[in-house]
N, C-alpha and C positions, 0 to 999 in steps of 0.2 A: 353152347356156342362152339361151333368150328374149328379146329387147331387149322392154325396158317402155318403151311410147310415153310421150313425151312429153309434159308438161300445154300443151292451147292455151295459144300469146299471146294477149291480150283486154287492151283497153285506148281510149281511146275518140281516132277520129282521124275524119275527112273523106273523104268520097269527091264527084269532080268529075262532074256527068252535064250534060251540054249546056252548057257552061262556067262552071256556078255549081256552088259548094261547097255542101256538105248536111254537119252534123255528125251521127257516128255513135258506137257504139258497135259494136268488134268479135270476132270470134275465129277465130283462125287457127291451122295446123297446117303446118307447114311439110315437105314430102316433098323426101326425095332421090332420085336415080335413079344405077344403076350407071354412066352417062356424064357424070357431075360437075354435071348440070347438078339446078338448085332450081326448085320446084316451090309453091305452097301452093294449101290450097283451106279453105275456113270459112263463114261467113254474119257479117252484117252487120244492126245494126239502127238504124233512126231514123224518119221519118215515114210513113206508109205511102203518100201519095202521092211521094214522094222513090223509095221502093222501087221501085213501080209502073214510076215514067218509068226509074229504070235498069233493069229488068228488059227494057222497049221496048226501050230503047239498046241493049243486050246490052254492049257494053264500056264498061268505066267505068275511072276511078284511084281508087284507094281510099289514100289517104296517112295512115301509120302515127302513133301519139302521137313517136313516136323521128325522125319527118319522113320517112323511107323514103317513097317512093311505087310503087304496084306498078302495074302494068297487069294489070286485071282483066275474065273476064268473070263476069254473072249468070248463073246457070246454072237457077234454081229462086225463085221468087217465088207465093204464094195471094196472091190479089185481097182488098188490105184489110188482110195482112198488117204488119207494122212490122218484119220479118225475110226477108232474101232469101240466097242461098247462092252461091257463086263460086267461079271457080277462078283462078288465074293461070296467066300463060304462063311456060313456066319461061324461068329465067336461069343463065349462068355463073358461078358461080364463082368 
C-alpha cells in the first residue's frame, strides 16, 4: 500500500540573509533518505526585494515559528517575485 505524503509545515517564521532578519511566511516538506539522515525543501514568502537578496546569497537561515533554525539554500526565485524555493542541507537524526 502507498504512503500518502504528508501535508506541508507552513507557519510564518524568519529568515537571516546578510545578518538582518526578514519575516516570512513558509512551507515545507520534510524528506527522509534511507541513511537516517533529514532533508527538507519548500518556498518561502515575504518581500520581494528580501527574496531577490537571498536568492543573490544563495544560503540563508530560515528560522521556523517552533524556533528550529535550518540552514538553507534558495534554489528558485522570478524577479519581483514575494516567493522563493529552497532546499536544505540535510541533518542527522
Amino acid at each position: 500500500m502507498p504512503r500518502t505524503a504528508k501535508p506541508p509545515q507552513t507557519g510564518q517564521g524568519a529568515i537571516t540573509v546578510a545578518r538582518q532578519v526578514h519575516p516570512v511566511a513558509f512551507s515545507l516538506h520534510y524528506l527522509d533518505s534511507n541513511r537516517g539522515l533529514r532533508a527538507a525543501k519548500g518556498g518561502v514568502t515575504g518581500e520581494p526585494d528580501t527574496m531577490r537578496e537571498a536568492f543573490r546569497q544563495g544560503r540563508v537561515v530560515l528560522t521556523l515559528d517552533n524556533g528550529k533554525a535550518l540552514d538553507v539554500s534558495i534554489v528558485a526565485h522570478a524577479e519581483g517575485s514575494a516567493t522563493a524555493y529552497f532546499e536544505s542541507v540535510p541533518e542527522a537524526r
